[in-house]
N, C-alpha and C positions, 0 to 999 in steps of 0.2 A: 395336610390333605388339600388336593384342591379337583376340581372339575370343571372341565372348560368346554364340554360336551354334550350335546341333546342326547337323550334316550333315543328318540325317531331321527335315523341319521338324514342329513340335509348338509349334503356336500357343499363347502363352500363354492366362489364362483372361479378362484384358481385351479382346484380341484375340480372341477367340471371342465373347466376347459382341458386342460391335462389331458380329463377322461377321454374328452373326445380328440384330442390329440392322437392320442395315444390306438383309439380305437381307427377309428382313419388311416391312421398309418400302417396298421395288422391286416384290414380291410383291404388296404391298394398294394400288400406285399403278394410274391408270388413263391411260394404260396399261400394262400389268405392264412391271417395268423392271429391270435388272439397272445393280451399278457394275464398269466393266469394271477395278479397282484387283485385283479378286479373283480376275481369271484366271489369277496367278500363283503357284500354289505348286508346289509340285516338278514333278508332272506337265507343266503348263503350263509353267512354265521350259522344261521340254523340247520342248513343240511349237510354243513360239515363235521357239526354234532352229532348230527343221525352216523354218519360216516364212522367216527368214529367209538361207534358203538358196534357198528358189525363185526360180527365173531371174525370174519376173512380179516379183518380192517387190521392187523396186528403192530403196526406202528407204535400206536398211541400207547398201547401195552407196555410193548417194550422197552420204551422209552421212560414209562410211569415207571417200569422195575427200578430200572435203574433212580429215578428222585424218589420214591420210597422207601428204596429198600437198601440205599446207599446214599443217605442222605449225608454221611460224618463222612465218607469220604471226599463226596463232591465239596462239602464246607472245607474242611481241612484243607482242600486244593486252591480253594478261592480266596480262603483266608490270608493264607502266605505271611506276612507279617503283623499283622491285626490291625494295621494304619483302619482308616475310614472308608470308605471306596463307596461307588457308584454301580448297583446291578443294574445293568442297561438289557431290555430282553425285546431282540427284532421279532415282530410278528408277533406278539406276544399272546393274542387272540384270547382262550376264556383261564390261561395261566392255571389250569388243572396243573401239570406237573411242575412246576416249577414252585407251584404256590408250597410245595412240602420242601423246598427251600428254606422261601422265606419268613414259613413258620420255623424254624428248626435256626434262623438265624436270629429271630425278633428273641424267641425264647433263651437265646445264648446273649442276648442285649447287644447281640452285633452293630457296631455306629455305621447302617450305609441306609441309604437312598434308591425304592427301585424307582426305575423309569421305563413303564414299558411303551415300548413303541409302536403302531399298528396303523393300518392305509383305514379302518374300520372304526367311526368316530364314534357307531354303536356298541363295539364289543368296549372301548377303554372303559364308554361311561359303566359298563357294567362291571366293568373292573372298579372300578374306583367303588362303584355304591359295596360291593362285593367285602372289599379290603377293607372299607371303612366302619365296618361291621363288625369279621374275622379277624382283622387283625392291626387295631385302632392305634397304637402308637408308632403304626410302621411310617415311615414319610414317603412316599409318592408324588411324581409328578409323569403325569399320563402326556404321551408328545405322540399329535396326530401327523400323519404323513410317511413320504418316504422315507428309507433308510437312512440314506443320508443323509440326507436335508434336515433330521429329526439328529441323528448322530452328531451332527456339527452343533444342533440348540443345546445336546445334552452335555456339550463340549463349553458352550458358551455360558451356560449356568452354573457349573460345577470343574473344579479344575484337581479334585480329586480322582487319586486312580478309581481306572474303567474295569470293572467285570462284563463281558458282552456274552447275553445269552442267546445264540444260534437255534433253536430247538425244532426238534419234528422231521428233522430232514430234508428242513426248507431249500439246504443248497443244491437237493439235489431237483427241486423245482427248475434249475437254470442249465441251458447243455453245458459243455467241458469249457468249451473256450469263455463263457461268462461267468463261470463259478471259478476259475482262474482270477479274472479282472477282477470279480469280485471281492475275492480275497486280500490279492493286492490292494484293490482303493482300502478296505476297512484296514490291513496294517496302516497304513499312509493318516489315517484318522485316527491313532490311535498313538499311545507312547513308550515308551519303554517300560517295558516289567508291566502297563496291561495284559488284560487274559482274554481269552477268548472260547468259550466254551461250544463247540457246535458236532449237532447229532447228526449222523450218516446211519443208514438202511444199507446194511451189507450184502451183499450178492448173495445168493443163496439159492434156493431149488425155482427155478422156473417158476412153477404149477401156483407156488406158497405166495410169490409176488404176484403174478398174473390176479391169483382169484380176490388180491386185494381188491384193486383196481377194478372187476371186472361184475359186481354183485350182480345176483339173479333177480334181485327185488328194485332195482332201475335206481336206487339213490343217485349210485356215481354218476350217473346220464343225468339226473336232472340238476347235480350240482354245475354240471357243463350245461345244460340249456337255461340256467338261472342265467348267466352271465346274458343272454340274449335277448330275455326280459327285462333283466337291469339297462340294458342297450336302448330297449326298448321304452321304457318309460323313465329314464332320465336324458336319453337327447334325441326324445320321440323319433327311434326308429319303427320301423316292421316290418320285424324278422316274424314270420310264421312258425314259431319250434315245432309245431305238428311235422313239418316237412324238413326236421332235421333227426339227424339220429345220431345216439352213438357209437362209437368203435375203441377198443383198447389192444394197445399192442404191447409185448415185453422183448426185447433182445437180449437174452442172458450172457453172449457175448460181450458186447459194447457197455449193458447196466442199463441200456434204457428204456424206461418205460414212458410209456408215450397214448397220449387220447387225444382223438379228431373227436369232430363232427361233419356229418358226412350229408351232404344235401342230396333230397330224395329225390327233387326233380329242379329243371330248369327254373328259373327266380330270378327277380331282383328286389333289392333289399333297398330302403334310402334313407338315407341319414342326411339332413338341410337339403342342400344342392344336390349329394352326391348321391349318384347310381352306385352300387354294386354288382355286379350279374353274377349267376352262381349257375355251373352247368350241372346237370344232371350227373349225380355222386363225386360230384367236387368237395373235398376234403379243407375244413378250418383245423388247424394247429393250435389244439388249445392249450394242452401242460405236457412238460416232460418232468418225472421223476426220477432224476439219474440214481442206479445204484451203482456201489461203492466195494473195494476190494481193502483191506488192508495199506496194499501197496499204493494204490491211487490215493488214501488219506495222506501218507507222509508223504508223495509223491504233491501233494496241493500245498501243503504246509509247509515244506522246503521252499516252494518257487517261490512264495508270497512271503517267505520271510519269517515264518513263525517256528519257536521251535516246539517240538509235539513233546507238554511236561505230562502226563497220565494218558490212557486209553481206559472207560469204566463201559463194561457192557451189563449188557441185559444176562439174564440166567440161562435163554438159549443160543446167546452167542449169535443174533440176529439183527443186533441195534447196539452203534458205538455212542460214547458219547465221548469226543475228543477233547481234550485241555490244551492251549496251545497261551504260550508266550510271544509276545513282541521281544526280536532280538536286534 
């Protein structure tokens, strides 16, 4: 066991820079844009709990069916020849579902190592106090940072095969042409006969996605003006959120769902030097949630090189969770 992380997150000075990198650069794009990697620090951890608690919120759900209720399948898939292996889990955030894994594997004396990985230096440590509780002879090693920046250390510590766990639907955080790339780089980091386990939100009735995305009770709005806050008091900008709002849209053609925030009236925003001006119902870009067809999974998994060994859903056929091979 180890932990290398404050309870009160206090981004290092790389990671700050980044931040603001990164924000900078979404600020002077056109159209303004945000990456939605950054809506998770403490505060946000917690309203994406709230989140997924809402009855609309059906993700989280579906996704649970499937590691509860099909735990000996997902094992048996990831086991493959009993060697030792490494579960590597991107975003791994508060490991609700996954954690009925790797109870279900400590209990079998399974020999691996997880390592979850997350941009959130608050959520690992609570991983770590969490696990080192529930489930004391597991070994863990919590890796702060980007994917793969974090991918590459969990490459450099361990040279046992990789289980990679994708979970939540994260890829469809990214539009088409980067959940491609993405794909691709993580085979390229990866080796042969690793796995790749990652969940897709299947296309499905309009109304059922929209009201995810869309609650009455303003969570999903404010887990998008937290990021403006976080803007705000970690590289002293001010953004006013009073005078932003939000917007959610779905294209059930294309899969995509998509949240602005939409400025109420003429502004500017400053962050060090730099101006921002923001006209009256000028629109930030802050997450897309692409969903996902059948065809477009193996359609992803073909070009990147993986071959697709299982497909395990949910009970209403609303939530994949993909298994995929380095070929």
């Amino acid at each position: 066991m180890n932990s290398q992380f404050d309870t009160d997150l206090q981004i290092g000075k790389s990671n700050i820079d980044t931040f603001r990198s990164d924000v900078l650069e979404g600020l002077s794009s056109n159209p303004k844009k945000m990456f939605s990697k950054y809506f998770y620090d403490k505060a946000g951890d917690q309203i994406f709990q709230q989140i997924m608690k809402m009855p609309d919120y059906y993700l989280t759900n579906c996704e649970l069916d499937i590691f509860k209720n099909k735990t000996q399948e997902l094992a048996d898939i990831i086991l493959g020849n009993d060697e030792p292996f490494d579960l590597i889990e991107l975003g791994a955030g508060d490991a609700m579902k996954s954690s009925y894994l790797l109870k279900f594997l400590v209990q079998k004396n399974i020999d691996f190592t997880y390592m979850p990985i997350d941009i959130s230096g608050n959520i690992l440590s609570v991983l770590n106090e969490k696990f080192s509780k529930e489930l004391p002879t597991m070994d863990i090693v919590t890796l702060e940072g980007d994917y793969f920046n974090m991918l590459d250390k969990a490459t450099s510590i361990s040279k046992r095969r990789k289980v990679v766990l994708f979970l939540g639907g994260n890829i469809g955080n990214m539009d088409l042409e980067e959940s491609y790339n993405f794909c691709r780089e993580l085979n390229q980091k990866l080796n042969l006969g690793d796995l790749l386990l990652i969940g897709f939100d299947l296309k499905k009735n309009p109304h059922t996605i929209l009201n995810a995305y869309n609650d009455t009770e303003g969570i999903t709005a404010s887990f998008n003006l937290n990021l403006l806050l976080r803007i705000n008091r970690e590289l002293e900008a001010d953004f006013d959120v009073t005078q932003f709002q939000h917007y959610q849209t779905y294209d059930p053609a294309s899969g995509a769902c998509k949240s602005y925030l939409v400025s109420l009236e003429k502004q500017d925003v400053h962050i060090d030097n730099h101006i921002f001006s923001f006209e009256k119902d000028e629109l930030i870009d802050m997450e897309i949630s692409q969903k996902f067809s059948k065809a477009d999974i193996n359609k992803l998994a073909e070009s990147s090189e993986f071959h697709v060994l299982a497909e395990i859903t949910d009970s209403k056929n609303w939530f994949v969770d993909s298994i995929w091979q380095v070929v």
